[in-house]
PDB file of the backbone (N, CA, C, O) and the ligand in Angstrom, with CONECT records:
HET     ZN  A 101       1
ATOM      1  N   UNK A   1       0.842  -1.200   0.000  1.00  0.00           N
ATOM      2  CA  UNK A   1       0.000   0.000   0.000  1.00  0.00           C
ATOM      3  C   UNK A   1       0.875   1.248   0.000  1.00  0.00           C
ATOM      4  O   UNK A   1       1.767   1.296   0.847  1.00  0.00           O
ATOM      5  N   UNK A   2       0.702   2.430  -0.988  1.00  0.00           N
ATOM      6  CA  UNK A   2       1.484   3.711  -1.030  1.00  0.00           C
ATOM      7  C   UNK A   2       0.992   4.223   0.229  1.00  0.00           C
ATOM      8  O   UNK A   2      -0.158   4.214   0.667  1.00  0.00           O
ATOM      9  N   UNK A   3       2.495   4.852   0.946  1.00  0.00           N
ATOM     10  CA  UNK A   3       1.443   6.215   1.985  1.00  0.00           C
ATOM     11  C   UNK A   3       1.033   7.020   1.594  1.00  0.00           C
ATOM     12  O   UNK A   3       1.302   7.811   0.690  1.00  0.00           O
ATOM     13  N   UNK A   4       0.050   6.836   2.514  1.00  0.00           N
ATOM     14  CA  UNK A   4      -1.584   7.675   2.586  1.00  0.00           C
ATOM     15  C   UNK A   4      -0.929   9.312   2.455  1.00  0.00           C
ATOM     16  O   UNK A   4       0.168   9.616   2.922  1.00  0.00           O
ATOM     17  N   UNK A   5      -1.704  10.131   1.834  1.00  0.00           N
ATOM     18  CA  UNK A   5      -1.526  11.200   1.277  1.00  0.00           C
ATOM     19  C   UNK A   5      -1.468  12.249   2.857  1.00  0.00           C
ATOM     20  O   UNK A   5      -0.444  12.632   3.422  1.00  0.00           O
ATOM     21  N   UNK A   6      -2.940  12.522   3.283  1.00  0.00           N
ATOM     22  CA  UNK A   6      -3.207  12.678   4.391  1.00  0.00           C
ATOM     23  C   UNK A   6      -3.703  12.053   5.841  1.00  0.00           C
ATOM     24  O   UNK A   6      -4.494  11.110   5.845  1.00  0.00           O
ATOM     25  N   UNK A   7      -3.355  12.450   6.697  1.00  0.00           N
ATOM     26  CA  UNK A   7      -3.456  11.480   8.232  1.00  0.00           C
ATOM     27  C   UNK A   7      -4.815  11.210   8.264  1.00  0.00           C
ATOM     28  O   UNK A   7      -5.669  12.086   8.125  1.00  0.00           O
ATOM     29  N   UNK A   8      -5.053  10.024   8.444  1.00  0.00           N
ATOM     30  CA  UNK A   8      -6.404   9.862   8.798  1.00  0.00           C
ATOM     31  C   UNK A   8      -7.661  10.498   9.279  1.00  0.00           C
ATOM     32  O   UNK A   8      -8.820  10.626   8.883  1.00  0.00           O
ATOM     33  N   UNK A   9      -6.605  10.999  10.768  1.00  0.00           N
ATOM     34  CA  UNK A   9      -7.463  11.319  11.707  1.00  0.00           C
ATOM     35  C   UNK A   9      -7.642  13.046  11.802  1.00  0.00           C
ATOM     36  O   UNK A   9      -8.621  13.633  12.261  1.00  0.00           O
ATOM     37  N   UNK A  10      -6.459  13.634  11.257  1.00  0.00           N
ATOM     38  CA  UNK A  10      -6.808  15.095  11.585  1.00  0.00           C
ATOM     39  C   UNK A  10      -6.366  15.188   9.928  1.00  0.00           C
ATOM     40  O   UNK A  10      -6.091  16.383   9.817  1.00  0.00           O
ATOM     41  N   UNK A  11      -6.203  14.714   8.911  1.00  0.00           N
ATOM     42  CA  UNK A  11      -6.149  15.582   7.818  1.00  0.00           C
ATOM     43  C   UNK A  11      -4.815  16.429   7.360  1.00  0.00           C
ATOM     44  O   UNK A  11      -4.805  17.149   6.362  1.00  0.00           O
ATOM     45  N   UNK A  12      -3.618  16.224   8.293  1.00  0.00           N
ATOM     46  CA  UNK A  12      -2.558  17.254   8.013  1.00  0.00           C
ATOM     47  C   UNK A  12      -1.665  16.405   7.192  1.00  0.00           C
ATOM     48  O   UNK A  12      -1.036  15.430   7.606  1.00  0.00           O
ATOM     49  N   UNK A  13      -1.674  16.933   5.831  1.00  0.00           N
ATOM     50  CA  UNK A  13      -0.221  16.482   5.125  1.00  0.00           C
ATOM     51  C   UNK A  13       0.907  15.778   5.486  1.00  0.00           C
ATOM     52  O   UNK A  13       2.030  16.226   5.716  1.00  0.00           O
ATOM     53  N   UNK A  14       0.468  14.490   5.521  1.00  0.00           N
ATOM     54  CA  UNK A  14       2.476  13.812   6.117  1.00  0.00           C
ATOM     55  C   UNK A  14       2.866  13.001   4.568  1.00  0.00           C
ATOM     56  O   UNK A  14       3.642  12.050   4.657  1.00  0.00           O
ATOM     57  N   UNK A  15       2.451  13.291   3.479  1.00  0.00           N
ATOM     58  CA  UNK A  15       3.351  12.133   2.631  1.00  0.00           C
ATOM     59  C   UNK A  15       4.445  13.048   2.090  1.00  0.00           C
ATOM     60  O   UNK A  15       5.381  12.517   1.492  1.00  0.00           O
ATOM     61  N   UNK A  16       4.418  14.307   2.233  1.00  0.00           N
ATOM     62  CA  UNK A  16       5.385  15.210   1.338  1.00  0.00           C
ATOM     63  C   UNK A  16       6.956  14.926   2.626  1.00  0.00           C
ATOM     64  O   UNK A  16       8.139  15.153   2.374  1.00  0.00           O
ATOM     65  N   UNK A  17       6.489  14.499   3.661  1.00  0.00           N
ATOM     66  CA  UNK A  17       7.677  14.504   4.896  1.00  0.00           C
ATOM     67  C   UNK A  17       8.374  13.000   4.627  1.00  0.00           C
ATOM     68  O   UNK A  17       9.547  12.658   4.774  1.00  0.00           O
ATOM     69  N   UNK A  18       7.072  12.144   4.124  1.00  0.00           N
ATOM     70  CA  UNK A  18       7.799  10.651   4.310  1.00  0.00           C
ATOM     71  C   UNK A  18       8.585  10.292   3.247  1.00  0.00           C
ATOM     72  O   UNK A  18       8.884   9.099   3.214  1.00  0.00           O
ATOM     73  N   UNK A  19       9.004  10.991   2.369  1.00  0.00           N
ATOM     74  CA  UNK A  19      10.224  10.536   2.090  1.00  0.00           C
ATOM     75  C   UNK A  19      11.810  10.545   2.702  1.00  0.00           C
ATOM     76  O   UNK A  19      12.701   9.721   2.496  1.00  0.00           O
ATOM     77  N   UNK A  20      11.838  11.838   3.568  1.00  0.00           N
ATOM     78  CA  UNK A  20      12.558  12.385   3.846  1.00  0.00           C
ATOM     79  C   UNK A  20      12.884  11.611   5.453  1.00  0.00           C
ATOM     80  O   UNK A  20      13.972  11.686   6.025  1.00  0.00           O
ATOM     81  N   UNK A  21      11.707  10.902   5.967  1.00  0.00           N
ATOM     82  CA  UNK A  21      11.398  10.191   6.769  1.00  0.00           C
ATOM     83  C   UNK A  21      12.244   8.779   6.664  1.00  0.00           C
ATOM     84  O   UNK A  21      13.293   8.547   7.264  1.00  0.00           O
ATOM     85  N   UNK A  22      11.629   7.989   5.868  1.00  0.00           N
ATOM     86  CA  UNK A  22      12.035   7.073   4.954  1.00  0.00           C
ATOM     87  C   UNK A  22      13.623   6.619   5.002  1.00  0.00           C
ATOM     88  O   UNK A  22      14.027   5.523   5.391  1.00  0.00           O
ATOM     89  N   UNK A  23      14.792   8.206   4.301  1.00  0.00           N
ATOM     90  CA  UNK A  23      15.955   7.819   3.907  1.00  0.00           C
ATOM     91  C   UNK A  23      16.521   8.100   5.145  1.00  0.00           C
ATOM     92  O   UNK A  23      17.495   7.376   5.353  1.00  0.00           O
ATOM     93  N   UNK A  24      16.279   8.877   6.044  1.00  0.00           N
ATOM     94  CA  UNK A  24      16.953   9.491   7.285  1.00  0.00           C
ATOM     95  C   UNK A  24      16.999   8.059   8.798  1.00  0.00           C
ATOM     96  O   UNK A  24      17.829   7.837   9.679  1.00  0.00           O
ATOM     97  N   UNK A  25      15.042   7.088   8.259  1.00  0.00           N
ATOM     98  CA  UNK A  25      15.795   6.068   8.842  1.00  0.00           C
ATOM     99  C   UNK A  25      16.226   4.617   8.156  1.00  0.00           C
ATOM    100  O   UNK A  25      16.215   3.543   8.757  1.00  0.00           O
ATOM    101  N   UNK A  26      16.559   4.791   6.946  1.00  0.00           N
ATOM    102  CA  UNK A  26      17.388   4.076   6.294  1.00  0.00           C
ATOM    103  C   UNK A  26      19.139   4.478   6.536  1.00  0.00           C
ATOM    104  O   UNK A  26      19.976   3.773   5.971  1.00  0.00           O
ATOM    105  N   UNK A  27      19.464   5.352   7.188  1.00  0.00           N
ATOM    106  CA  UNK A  27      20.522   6.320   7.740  1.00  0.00           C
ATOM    107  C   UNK A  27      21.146   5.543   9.077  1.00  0.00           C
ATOM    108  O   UNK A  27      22.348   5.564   9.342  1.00  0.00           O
ATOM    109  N   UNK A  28      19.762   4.591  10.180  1.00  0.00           N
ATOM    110  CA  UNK A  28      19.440   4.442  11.133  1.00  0.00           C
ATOM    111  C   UNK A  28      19.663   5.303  12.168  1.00  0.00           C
ATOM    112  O   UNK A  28      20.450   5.220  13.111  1.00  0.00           O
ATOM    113  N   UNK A  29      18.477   6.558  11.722  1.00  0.00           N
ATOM    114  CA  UNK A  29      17.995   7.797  12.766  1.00  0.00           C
ATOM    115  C   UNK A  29      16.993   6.830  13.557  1.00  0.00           C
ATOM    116  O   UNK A  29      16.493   5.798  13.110  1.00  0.00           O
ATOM    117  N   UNK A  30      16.811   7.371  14.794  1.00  0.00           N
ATOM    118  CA  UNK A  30      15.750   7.095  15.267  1.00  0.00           C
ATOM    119  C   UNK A  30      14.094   7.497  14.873  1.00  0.00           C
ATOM    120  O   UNK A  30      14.081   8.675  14.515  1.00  0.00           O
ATOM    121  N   UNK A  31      13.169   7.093  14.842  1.00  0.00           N
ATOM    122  CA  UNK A  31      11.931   7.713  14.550  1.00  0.00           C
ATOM    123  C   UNK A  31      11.602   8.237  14.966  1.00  0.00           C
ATOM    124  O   UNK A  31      11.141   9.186  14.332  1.00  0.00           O
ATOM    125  N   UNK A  32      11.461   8.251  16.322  1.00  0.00           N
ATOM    126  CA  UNK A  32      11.020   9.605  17.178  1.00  0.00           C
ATOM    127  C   UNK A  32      11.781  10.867  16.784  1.00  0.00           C
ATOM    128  O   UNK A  32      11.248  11.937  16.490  1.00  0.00           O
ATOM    129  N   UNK A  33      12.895  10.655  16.809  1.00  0.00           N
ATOM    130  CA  UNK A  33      13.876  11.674  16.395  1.00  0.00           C
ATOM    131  C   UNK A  33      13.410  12.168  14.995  1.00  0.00           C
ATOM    132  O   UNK A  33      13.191  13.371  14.850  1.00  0.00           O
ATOM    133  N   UNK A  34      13.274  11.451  14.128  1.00  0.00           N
ATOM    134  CA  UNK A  34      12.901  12.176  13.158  1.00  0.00           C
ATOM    135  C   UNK A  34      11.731  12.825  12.952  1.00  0.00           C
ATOM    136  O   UNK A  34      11.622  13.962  12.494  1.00  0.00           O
ATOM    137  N   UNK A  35      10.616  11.906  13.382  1.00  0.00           N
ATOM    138  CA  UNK A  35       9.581  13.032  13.513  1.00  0.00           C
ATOM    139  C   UNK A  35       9.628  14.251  13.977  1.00  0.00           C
ATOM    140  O   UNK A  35       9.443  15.272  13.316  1.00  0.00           O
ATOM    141  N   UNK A  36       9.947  14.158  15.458  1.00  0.00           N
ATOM    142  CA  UNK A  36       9.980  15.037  15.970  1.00  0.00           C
ATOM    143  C   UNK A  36      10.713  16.601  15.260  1.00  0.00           C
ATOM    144  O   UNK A  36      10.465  17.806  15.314  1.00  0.00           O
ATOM    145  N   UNK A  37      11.656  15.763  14.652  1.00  0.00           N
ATOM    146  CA  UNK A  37      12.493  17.148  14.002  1.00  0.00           C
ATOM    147  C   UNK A  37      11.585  17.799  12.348  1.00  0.00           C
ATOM    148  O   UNK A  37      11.591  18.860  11.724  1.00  0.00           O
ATOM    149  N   UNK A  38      10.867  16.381  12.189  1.00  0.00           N
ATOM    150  CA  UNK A  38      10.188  17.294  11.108  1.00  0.00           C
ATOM    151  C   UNK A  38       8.818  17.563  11.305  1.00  0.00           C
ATOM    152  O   UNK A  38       8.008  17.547  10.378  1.00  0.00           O
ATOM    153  N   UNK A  39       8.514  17.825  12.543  1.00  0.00           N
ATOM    154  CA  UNK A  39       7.524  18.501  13.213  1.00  0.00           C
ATOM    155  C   UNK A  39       6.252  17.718  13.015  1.00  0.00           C
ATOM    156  O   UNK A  39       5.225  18.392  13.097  1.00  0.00           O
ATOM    157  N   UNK A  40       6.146  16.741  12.831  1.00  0.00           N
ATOM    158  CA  UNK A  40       4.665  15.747  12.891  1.00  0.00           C
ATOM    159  C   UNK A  40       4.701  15.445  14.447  1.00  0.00           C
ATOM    160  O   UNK A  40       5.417  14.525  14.840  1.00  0.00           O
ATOM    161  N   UNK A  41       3.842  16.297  15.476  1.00  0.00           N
ATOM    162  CA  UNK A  41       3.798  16.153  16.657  1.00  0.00           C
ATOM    163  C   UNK A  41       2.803  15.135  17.320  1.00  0.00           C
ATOM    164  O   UNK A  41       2.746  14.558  18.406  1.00  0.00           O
ATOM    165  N   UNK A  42       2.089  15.172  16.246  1.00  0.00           N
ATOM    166  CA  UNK A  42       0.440  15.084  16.991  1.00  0.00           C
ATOM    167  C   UNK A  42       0.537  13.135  16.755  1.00  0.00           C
ATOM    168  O   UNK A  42       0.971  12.527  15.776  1.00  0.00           O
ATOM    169  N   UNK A  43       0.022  12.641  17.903  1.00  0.00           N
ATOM    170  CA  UNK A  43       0.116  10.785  17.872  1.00  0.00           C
ATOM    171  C   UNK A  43      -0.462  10.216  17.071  1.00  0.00           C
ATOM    172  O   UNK A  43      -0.188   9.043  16.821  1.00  0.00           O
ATOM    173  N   UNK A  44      -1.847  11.167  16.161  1.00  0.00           N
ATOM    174  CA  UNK A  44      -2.444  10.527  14.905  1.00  0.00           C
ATOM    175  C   UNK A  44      -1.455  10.615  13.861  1.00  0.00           C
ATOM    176  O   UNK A  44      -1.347   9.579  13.204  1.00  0.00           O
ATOM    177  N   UNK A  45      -0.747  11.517  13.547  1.00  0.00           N
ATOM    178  CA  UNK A  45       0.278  11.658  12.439  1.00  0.00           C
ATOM    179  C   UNK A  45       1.290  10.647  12.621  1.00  0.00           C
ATOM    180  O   UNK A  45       1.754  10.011  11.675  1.00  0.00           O
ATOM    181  N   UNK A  46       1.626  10.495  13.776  1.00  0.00           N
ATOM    182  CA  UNK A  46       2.870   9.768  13.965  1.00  0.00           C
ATOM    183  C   UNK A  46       2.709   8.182  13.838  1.00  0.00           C
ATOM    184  O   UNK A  46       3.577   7.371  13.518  1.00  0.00           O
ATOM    185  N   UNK A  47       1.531   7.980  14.133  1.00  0.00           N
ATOM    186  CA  UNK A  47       1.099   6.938  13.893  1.00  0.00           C
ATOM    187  C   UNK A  47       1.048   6.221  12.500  1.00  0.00           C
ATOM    188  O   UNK A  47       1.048   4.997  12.368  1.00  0.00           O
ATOM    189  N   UNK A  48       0.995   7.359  11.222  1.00  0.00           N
ATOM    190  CA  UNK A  48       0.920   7.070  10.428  1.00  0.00           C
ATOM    191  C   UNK A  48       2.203   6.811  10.080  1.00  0.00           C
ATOM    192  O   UNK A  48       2.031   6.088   9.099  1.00  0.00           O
ATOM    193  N   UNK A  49       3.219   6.900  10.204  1.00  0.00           N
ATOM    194  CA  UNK A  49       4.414   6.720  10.091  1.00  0.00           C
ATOM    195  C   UNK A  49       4.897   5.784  11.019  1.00  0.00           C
ATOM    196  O   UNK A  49       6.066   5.579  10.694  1.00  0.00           O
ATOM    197  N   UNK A  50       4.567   4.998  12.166  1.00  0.00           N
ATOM    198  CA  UNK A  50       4.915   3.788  12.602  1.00  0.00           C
ATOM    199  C   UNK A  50       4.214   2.860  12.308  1.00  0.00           C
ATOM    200  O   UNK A  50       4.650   1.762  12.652  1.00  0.00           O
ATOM    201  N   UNK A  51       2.976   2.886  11.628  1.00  0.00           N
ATOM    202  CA  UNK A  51       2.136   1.882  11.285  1.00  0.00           C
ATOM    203  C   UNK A  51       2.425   1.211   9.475  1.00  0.00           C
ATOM    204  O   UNK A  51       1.960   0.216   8.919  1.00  0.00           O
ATOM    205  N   UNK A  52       3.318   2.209   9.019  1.00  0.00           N
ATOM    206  CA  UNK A  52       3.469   1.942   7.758  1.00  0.00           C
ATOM    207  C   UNK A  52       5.097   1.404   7.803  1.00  0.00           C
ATOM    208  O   UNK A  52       5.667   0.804   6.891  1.00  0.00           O
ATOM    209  N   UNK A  53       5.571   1.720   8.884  1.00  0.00           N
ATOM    210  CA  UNK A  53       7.275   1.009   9.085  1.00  0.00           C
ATOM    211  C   UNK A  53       7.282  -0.622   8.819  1.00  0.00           C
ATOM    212  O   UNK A  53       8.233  -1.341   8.515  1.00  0.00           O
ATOM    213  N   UNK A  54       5.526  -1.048   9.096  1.00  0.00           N
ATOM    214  CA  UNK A  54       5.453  -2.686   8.911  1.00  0.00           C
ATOM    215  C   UNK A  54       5.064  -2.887   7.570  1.00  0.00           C
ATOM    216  O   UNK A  54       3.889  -2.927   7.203  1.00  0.00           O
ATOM    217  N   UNK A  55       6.238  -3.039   6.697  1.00  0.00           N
ATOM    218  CA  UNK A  55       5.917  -2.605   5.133  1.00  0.00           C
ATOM    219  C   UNK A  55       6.073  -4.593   4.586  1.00  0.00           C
ATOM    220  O   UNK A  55       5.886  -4.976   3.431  1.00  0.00           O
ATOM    221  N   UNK A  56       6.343  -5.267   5.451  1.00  0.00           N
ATOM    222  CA  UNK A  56       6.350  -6.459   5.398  1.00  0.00           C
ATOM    223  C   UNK A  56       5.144  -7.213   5.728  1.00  0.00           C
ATOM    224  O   UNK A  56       4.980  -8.395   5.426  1.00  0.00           O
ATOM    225  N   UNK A  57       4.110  -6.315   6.508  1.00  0.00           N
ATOM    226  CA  UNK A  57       2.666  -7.031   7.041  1.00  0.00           C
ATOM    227  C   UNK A  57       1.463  -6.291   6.781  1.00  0.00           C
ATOM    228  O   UNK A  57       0.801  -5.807   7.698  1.00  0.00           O
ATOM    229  N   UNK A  58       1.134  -6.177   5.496  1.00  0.00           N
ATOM    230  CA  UNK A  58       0.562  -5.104   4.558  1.00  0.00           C
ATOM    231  C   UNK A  58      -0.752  -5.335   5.373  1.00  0.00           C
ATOM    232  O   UNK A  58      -1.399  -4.328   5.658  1.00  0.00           O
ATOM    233  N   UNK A  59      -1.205  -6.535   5.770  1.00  0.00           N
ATOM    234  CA  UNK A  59      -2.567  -6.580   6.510  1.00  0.00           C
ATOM    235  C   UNK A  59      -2.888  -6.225   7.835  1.00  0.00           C
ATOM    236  O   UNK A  59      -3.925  -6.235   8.498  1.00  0.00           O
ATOM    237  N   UNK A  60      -1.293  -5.795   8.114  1.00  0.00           N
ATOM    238  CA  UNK A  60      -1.179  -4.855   9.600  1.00  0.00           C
ATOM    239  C   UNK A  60      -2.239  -3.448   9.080  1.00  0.00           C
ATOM    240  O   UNK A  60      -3.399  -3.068   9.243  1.00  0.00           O
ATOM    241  N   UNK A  61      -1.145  -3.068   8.458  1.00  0.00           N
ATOM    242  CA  UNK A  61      -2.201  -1.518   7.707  1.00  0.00           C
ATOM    243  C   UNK A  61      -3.080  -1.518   7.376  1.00  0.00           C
ATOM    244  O   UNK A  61      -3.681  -0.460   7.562  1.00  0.00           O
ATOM    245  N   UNK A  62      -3.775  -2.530   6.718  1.00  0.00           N
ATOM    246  CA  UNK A  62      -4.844  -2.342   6.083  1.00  0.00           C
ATOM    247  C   UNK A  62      -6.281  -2.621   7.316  1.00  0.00           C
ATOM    248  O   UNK A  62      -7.455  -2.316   7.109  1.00  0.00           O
ATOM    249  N   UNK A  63      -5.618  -3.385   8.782  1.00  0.00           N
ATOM    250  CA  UNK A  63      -6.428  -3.347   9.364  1.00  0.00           C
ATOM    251  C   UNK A  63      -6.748  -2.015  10.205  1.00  0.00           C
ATOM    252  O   UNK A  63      -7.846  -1.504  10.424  1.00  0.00           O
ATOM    253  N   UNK A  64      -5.076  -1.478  10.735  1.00  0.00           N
ATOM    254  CA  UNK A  64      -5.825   0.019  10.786  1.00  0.00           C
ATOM    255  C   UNK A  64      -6.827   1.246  10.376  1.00  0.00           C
ATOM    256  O   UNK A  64      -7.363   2.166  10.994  1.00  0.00           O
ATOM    257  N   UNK A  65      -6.804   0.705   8.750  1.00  0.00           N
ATOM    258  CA  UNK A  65      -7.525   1.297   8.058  1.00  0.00           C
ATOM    259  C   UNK A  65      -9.410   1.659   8.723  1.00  0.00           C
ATOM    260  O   UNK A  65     -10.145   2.643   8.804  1.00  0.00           O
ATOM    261  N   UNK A  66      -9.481   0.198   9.061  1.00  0.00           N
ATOM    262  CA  UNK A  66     -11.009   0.085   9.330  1.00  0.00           C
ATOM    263  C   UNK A  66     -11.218   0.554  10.881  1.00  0.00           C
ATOM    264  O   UNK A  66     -12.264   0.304  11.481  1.00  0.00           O
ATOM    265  N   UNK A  67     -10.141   1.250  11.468  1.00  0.00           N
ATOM    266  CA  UNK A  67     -10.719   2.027  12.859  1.00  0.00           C
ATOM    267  C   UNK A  67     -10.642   3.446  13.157  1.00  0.00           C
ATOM    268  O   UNK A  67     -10.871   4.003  14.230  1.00  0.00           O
ATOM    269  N   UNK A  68     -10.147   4.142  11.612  1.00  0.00           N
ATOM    270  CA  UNK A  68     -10.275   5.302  11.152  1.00  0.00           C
ATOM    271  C   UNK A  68     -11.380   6.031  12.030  1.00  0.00           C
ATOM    272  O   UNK A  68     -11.697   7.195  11.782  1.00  0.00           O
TER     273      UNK A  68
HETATM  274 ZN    ZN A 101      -3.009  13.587  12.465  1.00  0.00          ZN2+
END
């Protein structure tokens, strides 16, 4: 599944960050760390970015999907 354009839950733009997300922890940054530095504060956003780190258990995500 591509990431989701906007956060589920509040609507704020995170796919323009997740690339940048992406190579920084392909780098092995921490995630918190990176969020944090690229300002996705809020636990619905962030979520979207630890829930898609399981890029190996596509039916992980897709079950999040349905508690939107
Ligand atoms: Zn959000």
């Amino acid at each position: 599944m591509m990431f989701p354009v906007r956060c589920f839950s509040c609507g704020t733009v995170v796919s323009e960050v997740y690339e940048e997300y992406h190579e920084r922890l392909s780098n092995g940054e921490k995630p918190d760390d990176i969020l944090d530095d690229l300002q996705i504060t809020k636990y619905c956003c962030r979520r979207m970015f630890a829930s898609h780190r399981l890029q190996n258990n596509k039916d992980l995500f897709d079950d999040v999907m349905e508690y939107k």
